[in-house]
N, C-alpha and C positions, 0 to 999 in steps of 0.2 A: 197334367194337374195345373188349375190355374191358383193366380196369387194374388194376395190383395195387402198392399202395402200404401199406407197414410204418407201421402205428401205434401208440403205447401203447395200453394198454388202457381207458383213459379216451377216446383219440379214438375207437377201434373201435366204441364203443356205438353214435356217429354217422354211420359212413361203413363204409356197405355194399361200397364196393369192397377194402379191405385183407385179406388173406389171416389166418382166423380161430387166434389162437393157443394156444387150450384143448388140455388133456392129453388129453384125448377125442379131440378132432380130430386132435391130430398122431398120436398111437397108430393111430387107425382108418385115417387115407388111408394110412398107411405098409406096409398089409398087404395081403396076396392081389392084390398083382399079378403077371401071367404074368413070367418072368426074359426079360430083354433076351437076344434070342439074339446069341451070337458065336462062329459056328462059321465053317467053311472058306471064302475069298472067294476068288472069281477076278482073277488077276492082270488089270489093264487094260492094253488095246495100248499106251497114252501111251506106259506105266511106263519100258519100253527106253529109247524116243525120248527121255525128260525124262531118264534115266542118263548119256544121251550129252550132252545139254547141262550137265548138271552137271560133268560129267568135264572140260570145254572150258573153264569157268568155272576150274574149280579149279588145271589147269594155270596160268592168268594169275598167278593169288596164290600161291604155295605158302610156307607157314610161317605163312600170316596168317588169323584168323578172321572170315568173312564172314557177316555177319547181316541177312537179306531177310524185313521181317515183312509181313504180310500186309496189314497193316491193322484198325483196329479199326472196330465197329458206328458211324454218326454219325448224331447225334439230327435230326431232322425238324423237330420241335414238340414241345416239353417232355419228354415220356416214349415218343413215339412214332420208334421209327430208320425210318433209309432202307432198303429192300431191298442186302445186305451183296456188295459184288463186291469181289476182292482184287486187290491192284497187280499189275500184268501180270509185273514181276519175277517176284512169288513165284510168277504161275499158272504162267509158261511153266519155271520150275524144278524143278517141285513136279508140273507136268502137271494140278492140281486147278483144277478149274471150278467154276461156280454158286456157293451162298450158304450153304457148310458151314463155312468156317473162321476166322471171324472172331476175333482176338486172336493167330492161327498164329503164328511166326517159323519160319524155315528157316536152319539154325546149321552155316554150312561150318567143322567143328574139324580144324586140321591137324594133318596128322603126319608122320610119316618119306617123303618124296618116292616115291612109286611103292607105298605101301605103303597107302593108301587105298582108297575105291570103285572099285570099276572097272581097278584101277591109277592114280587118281589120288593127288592131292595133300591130301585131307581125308578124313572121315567126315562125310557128313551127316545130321542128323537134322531131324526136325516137330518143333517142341513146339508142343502144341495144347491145347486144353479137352477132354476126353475129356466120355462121356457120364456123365453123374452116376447116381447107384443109382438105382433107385425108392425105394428106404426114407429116401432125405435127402430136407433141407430144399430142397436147391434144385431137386427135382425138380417141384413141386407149388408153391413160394413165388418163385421167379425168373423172375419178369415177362419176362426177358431172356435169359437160357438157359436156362432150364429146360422136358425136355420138355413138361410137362402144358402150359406158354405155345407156344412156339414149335416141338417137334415133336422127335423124337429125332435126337439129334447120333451122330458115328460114335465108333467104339471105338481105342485103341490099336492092337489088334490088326487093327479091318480098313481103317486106310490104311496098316499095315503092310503085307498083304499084296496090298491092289491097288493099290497105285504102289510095291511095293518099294521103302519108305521107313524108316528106322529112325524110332521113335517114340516121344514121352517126354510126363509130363504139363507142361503150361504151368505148372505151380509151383515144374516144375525152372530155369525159364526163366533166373532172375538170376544163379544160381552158372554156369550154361551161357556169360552171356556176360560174366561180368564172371572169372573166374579166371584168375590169371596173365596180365590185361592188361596192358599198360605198351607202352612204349616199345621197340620191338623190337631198336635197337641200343643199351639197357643192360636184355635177359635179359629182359623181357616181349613178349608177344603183340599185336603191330597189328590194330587191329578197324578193318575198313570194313564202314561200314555204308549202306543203303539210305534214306538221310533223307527227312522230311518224309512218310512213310508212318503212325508209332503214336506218335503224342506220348508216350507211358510207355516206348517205348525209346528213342527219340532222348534223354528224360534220363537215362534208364539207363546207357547207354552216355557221352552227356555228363559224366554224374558220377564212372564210370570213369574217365574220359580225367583228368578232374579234379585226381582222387585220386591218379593215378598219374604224373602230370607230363606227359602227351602235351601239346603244342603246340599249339592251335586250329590256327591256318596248314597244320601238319601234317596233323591229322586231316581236314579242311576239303577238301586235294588226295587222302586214301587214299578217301574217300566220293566224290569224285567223280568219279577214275580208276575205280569197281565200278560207277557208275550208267551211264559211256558205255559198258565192256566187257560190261553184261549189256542194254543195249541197240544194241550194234552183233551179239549173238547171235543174235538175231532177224533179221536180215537176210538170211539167207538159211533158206528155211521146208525143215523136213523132211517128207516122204513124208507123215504123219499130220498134220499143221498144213494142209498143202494140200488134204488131205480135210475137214478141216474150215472150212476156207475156203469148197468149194465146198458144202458143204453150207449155210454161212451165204446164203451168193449163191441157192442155189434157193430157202430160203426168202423171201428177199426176192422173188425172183421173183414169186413166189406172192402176194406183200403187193403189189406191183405189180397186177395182176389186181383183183384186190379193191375197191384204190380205184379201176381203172374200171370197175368192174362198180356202185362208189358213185357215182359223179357223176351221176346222174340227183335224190340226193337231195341229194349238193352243192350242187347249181344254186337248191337251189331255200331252203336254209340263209342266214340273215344270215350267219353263219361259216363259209361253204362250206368255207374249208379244214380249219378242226378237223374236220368232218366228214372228208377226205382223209386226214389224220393219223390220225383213230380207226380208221379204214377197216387203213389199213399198220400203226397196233400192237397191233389185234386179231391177224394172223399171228404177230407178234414175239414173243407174249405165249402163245398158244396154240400157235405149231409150235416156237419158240428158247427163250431165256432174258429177253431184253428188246430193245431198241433198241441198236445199238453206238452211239448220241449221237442227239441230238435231230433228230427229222423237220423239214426245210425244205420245205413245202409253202405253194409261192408263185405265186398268180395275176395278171398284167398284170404292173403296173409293180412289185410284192412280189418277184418272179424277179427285178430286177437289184439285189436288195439281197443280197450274198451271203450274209449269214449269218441270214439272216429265218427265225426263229422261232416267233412270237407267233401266226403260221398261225391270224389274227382276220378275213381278208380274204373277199370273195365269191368265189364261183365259176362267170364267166361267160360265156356261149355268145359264140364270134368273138374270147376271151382266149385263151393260152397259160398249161397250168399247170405248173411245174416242180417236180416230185417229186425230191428229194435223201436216202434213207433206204437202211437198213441192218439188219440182223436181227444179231445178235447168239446165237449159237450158243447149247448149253450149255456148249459147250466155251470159252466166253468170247470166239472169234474173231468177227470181225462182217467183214459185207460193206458198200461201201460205192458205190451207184450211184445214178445220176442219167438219169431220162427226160423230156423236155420235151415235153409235145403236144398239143394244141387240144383245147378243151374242149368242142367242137361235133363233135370226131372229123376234122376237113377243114382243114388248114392253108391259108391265105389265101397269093395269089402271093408278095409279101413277107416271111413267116410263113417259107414252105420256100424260098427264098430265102437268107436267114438260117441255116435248118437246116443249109442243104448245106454252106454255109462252112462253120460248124461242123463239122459231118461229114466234110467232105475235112482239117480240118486234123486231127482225131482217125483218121484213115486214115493221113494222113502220117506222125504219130506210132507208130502203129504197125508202119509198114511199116521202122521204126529201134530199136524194142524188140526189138533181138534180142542176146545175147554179144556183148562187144566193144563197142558201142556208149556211151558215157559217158551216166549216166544225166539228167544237164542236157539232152542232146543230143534229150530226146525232145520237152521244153520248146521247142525249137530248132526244131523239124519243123513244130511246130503253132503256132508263130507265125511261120512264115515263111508260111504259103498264109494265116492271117487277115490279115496286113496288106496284102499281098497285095491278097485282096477287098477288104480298105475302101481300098486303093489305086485301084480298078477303079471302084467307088460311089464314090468323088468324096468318101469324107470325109476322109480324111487328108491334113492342110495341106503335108505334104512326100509325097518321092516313100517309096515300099516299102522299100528297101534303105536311106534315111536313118531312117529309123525301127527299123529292126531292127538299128543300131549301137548303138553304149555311149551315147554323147551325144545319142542319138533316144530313143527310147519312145514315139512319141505314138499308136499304135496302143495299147499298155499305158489308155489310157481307158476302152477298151472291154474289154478282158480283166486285167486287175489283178492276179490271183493264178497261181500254179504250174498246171501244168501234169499234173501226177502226184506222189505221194508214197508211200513204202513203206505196208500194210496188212498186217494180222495182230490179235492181239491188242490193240490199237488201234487207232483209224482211221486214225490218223497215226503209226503206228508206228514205232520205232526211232528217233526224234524228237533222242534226245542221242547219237545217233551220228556219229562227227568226221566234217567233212564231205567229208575227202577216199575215207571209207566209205561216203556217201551220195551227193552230190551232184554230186562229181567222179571218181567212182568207175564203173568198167565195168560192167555187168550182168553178172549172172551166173546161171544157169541154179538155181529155187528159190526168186528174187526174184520178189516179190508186191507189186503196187502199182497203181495210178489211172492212168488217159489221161480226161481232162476237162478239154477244152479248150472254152469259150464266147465270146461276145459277150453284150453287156449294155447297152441304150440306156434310159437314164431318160427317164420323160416333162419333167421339167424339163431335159434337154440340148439346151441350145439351137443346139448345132452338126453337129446334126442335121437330116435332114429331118424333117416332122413323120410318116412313114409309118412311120418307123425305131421311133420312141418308145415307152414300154411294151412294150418286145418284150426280154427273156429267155432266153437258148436255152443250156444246158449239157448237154452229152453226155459222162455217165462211166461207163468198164465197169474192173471189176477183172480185172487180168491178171496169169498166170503166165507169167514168162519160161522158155523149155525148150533144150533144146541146140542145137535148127537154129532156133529163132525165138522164140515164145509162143503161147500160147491165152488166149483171152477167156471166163474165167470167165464172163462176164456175156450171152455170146452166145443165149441162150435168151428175151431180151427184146431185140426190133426196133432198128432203128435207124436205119432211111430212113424217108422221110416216107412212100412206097407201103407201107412193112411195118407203120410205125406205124397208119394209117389203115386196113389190113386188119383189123389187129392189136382194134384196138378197135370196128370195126363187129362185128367175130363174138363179141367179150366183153360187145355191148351186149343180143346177139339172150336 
């Protein structure tokens, strides 16, 4: 990677990397390049879709100005950023994906009730970094935006016209959000903002509030009534969100295959798993955008660590290896599933044993993912047939039914965590949304979410038999809930032990 760092002229003599600042030079690079075209663009499908959500937003606030920034670029190592992905806010409002808009904000301005977009309650606009000339400096000297470093950025005019967005340059930005702020009941404008996104406008807008006598306390509850209402929006996916969902899931699919079409060279790897992982983010990388969160590939007793990462372990014949990974779209949505399967291809009696539990309680649960059902209640399904089984296997010190009370848990040893969680544009999506929107809340047909339901036996549990131990088993598919039931996004990769073991002898040939 090269680097472009501004020096005086006295340092320039000595350091080859700083961008040359002679009257020659800047005259010469400045000419005869082809003009950046920006003719007619085609509207994108989002564009509607993200109108309609803007419209549902804006109703909530009306009179109030809403400010969802994107995010800015965050440094890596010294001069080097991360690959740029923007807060799910601004993507699912804005419809925009991938790694174009770093610094963005999206500026809900209100006005006369009904006389906005759509018939809503504001006018929205981008303000963004447009592309810069070729004849300036920062075409050719900006390490960080500038095309000749980082590659050409889009135009005002074409996300105006393919997301049907009003568009303004980001140096309108300050007057955009600080005019006529104040206090809304003495004759200024209430800004809620999306915090803890761009350190330069959380003070921005901090120094407003400041200036203008708003109330922390105050401000404190308007930001954080917009951060649950633009993540309880998400909660239910439209028409295009679901398509891209299922395209995130194929592609995982795909990344599925792969790493066992790898594990011949796992096995035989100190690191077997990093091999697994490379294996699943070569698809991520080459068919999506990236990973929607870090690959959990975990062999033996590495599977019942649930959030195991460091995917430093071997990968060995007569272990179980449990693959938990997700593709990540371009459209920023990710898929998020989980296959557990022997690594010798033939699960051992106790091995699918285990599986099946798992699998009938992940059958239970879905056979309750339908309308009307409360969505705890799926959690409920799939822990009633596990404890169940370890009621059956002799390890749970009480009976089934005192465990599955308020005052029991102790089947919870072996399965710890939830059961399913909303999916979308995060893995864990819609996350601050009130829980009577989430958790206590009905299903409803458009809802996108997990059934992963496992056991988990460490080899140090000593209240165990020792057959149990090192064995790992998580089974998760993404599912759309639909009017008479749901579909299983994820149904295109196995799920019995006979499908799995088919599954991977004919991907070994």
């Amino acid at each position: 990677m090269t680097e472009n760092n501004e020096k005086s002229t006295e340092a320039q003599k000595n350091d080859h990397r700083s961008t040359p600042k002679a009257s020659a030079f800047t005259e010469f690079i400045a000419k005869d390049w082809a003009k950046a075209e920006d003719d007619g663009y085609t509207r994108e499908p989002v564009a509607d879709y993200a109108a309609e959500r803007r419209a549902k937003i804006s109703k909530a606030f009306p009179g109030e100005r809403l400010v969802l920034p994107a995010g800015p670029l965050k440094v890596r190592s010294n001069d080097c950023d991360y690959r740029f992905r923007p807060h799910s806010a601004f993507a699912h409002q804005t419809g925009l994906g991938i790694d174009h808009e770093p610094d963005a904000v999206l500026i809900f301005e209100p006005v006369e009730e009904g006389t906005g977009d759509n018939g809503s309650n504001h006018e929205v606009t981008l303000y963004f970094r447009p592309l810069a000339g070729r004849d300036t400096t920062e075409f050719y000297a900006d390490a960080r935006y500038g095309e000749f470093w980082v590659g050409p950025r889009p135009t005002l005019k074409e996300f105006s016209e393919r997301f049907g967005l009003r568009t303004r340059d980001l140096s309108e930005l300050e007057v955009a959000i600080t005019k006529n702020a104040g206090n809304q009941g003495l004759g200024g404008v209430n800004i809620r903002l999306v915090r803890n996104v761009d350190p330069a406008v959380d003070a921005l807008v901090d120094t407003s509030r400041y200036n203008t006598g708003v109330e922390l306390e105050q401000a404190d509850k308007l930001d954080s009534e917009l951060a649950v209402a633009l993540s309880e929006a998400r909660l239910i996916k439209d028409a295009i969100e679901v398509e891209n969902l299922q395209r995130s899931v194929d592609m995982t699919v795909k990344g599925f295959e792969e790493v066992i079409r790898a594990l011949p060279k796992a096995k035989e790897h100190h690191r077997g798993e990093r091999v697994v992982e490379t294996a699943f983010f070569s698809v991520a990388r080459t068919d999506g955008n990236d990973l929607g969160y870090d690959t959990i590939a975990a062999c033996g007793n590495n599977a019942t660590i649930l959030h195991w990462i460091r995917n430093n372990g071997t990968v060995d014949d007569g272990k179980l290896l449990l693959l938990d990974a997700g593709v990540e779209d371009d459209t920023l949505y990710t898929a998020d599933v989980t296959r557990t399967f022997p690594v010798n291809g033939k699960f051992t009696e106790v091995q699918a044993k285990v599986y099946n539990a798992v699998l009938d309680a992940a059958d239970a649960a879905f056979a309750v993912a339908k309308p009307g059902t409360k969505f705890y209640e799926i959690h409920e399904a799939a822990m009633n047939v596990l404890a169940h089984r370890l009621e059956e296997w002799g390890l749970l010190p009480v009976s089934a039914d005192v465990s599955l009370t308020v005052e029991g848990g102790q089947h919870r040893r072996w399965m710890p965590h939830g059961t399913s969680h909303h999916l979308g544009l995060d893995v864990h999506d819609c996350a601050q949304a009130k829980a009577e929107l989430y958790m206590w809340a009905e299903l409803e047909p458009g809802m996108v979410f997990t059934i992963e339901p496992a056991l988990y036996f460490k080899d140090e549990d000593l209240s165990v038999p020792e057959e149990y131990r090192g064995i790992g088993i998580r089974l998760e598919d993404d599912v759309l809930c639909t009017e008479d039931g749901n579909v299983n996004l994820s149904a295109a990769l196995p799920r019995t032990v006979e499908g799995i073991e088919e599954w991977m002898a004919k991907l070994a040939k």
